[in-house]
TITORLO-348729 format. One line per field, with one value per atom (N, C-alpha, C): y, z, x; residue number from 1; atom name. Coordinates in steps of 0.001 Angstrom, whole numbers, plus 500000, padded with zeros to 6 digits. Layout:
py <- (Y	...)
pz <- (Z	...)
px <- (X	...)
resi <- (NUM	...)
name <- (CA	...)
***
This chain:
py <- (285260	283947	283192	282066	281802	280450	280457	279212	277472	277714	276292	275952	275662	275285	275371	275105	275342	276213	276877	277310	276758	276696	276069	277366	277569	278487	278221	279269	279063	278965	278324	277741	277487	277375	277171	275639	274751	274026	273509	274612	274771	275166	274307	274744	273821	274834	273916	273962	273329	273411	274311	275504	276080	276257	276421	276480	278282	278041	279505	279523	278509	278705	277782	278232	277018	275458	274722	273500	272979	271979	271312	270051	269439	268420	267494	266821	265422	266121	267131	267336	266672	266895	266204	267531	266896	268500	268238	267054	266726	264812	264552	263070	263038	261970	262124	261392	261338	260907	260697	259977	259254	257572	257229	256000	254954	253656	252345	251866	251535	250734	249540	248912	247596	248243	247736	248153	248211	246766	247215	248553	248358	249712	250782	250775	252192	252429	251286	251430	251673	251066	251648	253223	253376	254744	255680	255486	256230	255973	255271	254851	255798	256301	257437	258952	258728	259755	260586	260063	260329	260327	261649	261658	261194	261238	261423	260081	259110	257533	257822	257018	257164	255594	254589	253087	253232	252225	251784	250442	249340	248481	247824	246549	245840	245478	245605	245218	246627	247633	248859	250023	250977	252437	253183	254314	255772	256035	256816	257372	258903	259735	261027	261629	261473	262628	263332	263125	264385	265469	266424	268041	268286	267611	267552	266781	266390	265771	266627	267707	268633	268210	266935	266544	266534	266395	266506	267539	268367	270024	269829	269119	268805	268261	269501	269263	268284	267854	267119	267630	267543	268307	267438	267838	266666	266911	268355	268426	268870	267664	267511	268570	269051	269259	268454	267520	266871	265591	264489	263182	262250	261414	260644	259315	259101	258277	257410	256072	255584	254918	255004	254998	253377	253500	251970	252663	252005	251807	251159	251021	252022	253695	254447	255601	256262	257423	257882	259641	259960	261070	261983	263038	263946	264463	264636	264756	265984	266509	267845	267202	266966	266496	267089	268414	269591	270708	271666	273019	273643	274289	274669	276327	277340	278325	279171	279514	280179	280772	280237	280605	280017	278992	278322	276801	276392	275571	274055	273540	271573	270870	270152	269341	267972	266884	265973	265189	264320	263564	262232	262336	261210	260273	260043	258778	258445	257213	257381	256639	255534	255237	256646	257221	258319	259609	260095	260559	260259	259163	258613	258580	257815	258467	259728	260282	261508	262671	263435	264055	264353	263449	263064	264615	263914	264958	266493	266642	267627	268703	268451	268945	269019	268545	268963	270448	271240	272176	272921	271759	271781	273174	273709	274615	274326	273042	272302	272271	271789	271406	273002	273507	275170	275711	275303	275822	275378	273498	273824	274205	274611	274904	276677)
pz <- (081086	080528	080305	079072	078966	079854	080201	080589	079984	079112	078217	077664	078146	078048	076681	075601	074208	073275	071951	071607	069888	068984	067631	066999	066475	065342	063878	062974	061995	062141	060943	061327	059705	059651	058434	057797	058178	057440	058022	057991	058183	059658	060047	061422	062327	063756	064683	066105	066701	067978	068527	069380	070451	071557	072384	073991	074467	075180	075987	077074	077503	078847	078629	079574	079815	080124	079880	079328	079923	081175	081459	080712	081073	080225	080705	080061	080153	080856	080580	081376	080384	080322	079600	078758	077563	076896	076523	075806	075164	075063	075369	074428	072934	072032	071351	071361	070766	071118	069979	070029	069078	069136	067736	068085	068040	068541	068456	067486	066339	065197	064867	064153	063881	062715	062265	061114	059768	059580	058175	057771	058748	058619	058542	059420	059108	057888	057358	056215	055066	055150	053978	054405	055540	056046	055164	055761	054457	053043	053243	051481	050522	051449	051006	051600	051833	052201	053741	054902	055635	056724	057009	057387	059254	059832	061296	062059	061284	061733	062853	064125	065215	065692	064792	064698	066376	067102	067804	068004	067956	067221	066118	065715	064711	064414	065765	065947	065439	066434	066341	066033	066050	065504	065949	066135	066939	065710	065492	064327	065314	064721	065588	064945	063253	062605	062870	064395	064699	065059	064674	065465	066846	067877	068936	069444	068763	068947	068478	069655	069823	069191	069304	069177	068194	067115	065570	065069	065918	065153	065730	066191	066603	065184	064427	063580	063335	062266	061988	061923	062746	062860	062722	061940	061761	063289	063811	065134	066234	066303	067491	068740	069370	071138	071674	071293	072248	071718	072433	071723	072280	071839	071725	072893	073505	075028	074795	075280	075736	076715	077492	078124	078466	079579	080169	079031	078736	078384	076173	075763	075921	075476	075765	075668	075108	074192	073728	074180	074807	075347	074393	074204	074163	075181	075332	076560	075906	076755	076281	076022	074881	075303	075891	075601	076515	076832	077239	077430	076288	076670	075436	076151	075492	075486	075291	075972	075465	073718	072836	071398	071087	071354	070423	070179	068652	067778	068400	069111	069875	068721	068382	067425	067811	067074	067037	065439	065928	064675	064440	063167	062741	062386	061974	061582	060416	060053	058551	057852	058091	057368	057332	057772	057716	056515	057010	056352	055345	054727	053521	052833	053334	052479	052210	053118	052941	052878	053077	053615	052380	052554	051460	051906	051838	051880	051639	050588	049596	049640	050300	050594	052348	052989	054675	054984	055603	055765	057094	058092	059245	059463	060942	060371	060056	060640	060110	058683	058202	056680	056070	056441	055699	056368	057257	056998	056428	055877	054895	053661	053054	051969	052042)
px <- (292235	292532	291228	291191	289759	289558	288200	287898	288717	288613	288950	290504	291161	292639	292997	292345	292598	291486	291493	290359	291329	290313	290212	290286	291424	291196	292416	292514	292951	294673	294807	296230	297104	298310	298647	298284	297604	297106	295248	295364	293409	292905	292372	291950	292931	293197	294304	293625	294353	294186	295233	294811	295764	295715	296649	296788	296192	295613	295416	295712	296576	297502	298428	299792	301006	300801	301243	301293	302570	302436	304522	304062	305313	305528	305030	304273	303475	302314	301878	300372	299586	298295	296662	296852	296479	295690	294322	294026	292780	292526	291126	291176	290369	290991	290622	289038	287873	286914	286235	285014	284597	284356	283254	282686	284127	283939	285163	284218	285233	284661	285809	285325	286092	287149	288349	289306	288946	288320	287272	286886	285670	284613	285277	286866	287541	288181	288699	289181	288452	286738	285807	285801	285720	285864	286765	287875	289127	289253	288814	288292	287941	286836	285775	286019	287439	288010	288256	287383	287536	288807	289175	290679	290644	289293	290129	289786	289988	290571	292091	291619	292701	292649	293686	293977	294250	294062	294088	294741	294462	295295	294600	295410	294847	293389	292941	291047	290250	290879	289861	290363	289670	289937	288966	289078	287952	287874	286585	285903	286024	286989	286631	286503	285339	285168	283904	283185	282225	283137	282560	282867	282663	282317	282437	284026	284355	285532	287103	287064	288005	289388	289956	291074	291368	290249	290448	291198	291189	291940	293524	293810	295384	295904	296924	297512	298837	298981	301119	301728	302768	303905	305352	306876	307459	308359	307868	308733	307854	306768	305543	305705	305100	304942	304042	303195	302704	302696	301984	301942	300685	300195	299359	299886	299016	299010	297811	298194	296455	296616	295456	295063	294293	293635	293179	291770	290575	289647	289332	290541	291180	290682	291361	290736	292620	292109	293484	293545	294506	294524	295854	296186	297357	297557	299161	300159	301015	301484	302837	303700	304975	306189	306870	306466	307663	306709	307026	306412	305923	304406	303696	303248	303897	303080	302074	300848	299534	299822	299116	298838	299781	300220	300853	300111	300178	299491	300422	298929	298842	298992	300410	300548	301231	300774	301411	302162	302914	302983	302810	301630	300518	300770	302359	302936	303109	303952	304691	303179	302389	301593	300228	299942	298965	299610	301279	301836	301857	301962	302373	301250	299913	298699	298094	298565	297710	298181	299269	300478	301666	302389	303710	304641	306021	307060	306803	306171	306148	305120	304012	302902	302691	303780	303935	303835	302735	302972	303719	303927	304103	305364	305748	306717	308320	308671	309532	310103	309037	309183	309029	308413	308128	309703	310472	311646	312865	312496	313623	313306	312530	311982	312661)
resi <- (1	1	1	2	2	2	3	3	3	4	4	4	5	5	5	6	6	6	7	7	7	8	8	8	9	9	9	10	10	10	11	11	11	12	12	12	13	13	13	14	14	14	15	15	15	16	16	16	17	17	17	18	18	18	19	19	19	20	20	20	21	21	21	22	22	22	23	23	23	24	24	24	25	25	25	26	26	26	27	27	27	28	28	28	29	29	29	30	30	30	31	31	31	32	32	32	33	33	33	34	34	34	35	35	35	36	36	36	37	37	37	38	38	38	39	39	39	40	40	40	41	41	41	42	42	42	43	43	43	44	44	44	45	45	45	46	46	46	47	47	47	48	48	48	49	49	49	50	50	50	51	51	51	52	52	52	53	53	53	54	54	54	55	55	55	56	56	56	57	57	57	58	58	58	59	59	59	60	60	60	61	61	61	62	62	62	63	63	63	64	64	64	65	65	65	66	66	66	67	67	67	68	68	68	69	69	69	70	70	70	71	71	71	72	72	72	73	73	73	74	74	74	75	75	75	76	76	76	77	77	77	78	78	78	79	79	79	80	80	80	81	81	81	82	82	82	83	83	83	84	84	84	85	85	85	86	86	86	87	87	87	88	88	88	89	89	89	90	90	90	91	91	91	92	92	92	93	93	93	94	94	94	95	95	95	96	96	96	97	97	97	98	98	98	99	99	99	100	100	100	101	101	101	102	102	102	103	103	103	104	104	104	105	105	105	106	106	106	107	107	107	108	108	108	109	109	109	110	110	110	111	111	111	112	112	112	113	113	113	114	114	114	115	115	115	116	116	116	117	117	117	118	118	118	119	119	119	120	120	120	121	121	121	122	122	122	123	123	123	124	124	124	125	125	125	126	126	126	127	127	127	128	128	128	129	129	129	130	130	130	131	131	131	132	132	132	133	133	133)
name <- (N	CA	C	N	CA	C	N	CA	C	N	CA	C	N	CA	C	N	CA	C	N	CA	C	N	CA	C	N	CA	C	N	CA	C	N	CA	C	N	CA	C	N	CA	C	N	CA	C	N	CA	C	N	CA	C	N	CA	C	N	CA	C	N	CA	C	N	CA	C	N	CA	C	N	CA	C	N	CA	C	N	CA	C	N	CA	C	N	CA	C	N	CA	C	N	CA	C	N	CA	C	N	CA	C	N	CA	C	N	CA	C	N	CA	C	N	CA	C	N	CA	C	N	CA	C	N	CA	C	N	CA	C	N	CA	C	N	CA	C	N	CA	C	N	CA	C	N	CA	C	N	CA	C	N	CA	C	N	CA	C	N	CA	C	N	CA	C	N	CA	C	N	CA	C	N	CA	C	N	CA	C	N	CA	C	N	CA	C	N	CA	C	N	CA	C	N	CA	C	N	CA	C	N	CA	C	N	CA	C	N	CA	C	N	CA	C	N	CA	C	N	CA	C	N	CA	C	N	CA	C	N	CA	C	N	CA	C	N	CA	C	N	CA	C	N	CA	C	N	CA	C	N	CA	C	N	CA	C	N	CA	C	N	CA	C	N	CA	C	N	CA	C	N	CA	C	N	CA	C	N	CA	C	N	CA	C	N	CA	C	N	CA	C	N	CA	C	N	CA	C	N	CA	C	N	CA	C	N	CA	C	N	CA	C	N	CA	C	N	CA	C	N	CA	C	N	CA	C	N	CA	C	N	CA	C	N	CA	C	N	CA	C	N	CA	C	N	CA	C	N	CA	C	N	CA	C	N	CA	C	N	CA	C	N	CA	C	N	CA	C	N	CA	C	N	CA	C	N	CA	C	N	CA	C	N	CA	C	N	CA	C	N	CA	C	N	CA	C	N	CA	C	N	CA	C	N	CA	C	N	CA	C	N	CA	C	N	CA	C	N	CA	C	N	CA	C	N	CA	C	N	CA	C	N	CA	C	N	CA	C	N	CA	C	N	CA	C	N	CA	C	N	CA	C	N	CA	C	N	CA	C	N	CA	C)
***
């Protein structure tokens, strides 16, 4: 078994995050990480296309588009296993909702305003949506 509770590899919508060991429910899997920026700046941010804005509230937002920032590879899913928590600092963590088995793909779901920009019904690759299709 490997050292590191998850390893990054390929996935049906690019690169994912996966488990290399069991997972109960409501354990830690990852935080997401990155600079705190003001909402503006995030929104010139996405502006220019950058996808891994993590709103926080109305004031702030994590910039977690370095590559050190593991959490980025946690794909949308319209039928999640894990979910997004925060934390005191604040700091934003992912949690199991339920049991996750080794090689299976750490997903959450990103929400109707993220969905809706970036995403849309039609272009969901999640495996949900690839099964009513």
């Amino acid at each position: 078994m490997s050292k590191r509770p998850y390893r990054i590899g390929r996935s049906a919508t690019g690169l994912g995050l996966f488990a290399t060991k069991p997972y109960k429910k409501r354990e830690y899997i990852v935080t997401y990480r990155g600079r705190r920026i003001g909402s503006k700046e995030a929104d010139a941010l996405e502006a220019r296309g950058s996808r891994y804005m993590f709103e926080i509230n109305s004031r702030w937002t994590i910039d977690g588009s370095k590559r050190w920032n593991v959490a980025r590879y946690v794909n949308h899913s319209c039928r999640p296993n894990a979910e997004a928590v925060e934390r005191r600092g604040p700091i934003i963590v992912y949690v199991a909702r339920r049991k996750i088995k080794p090689e299976e793909e750490i997903t959450v779901d990103y929400g109707k305003d993220y969905f809706a920009a970036f995403i849309t019904k039609s272009r969901c690759r999640c495996v949900k949506c690839k099964e009513r299709r």
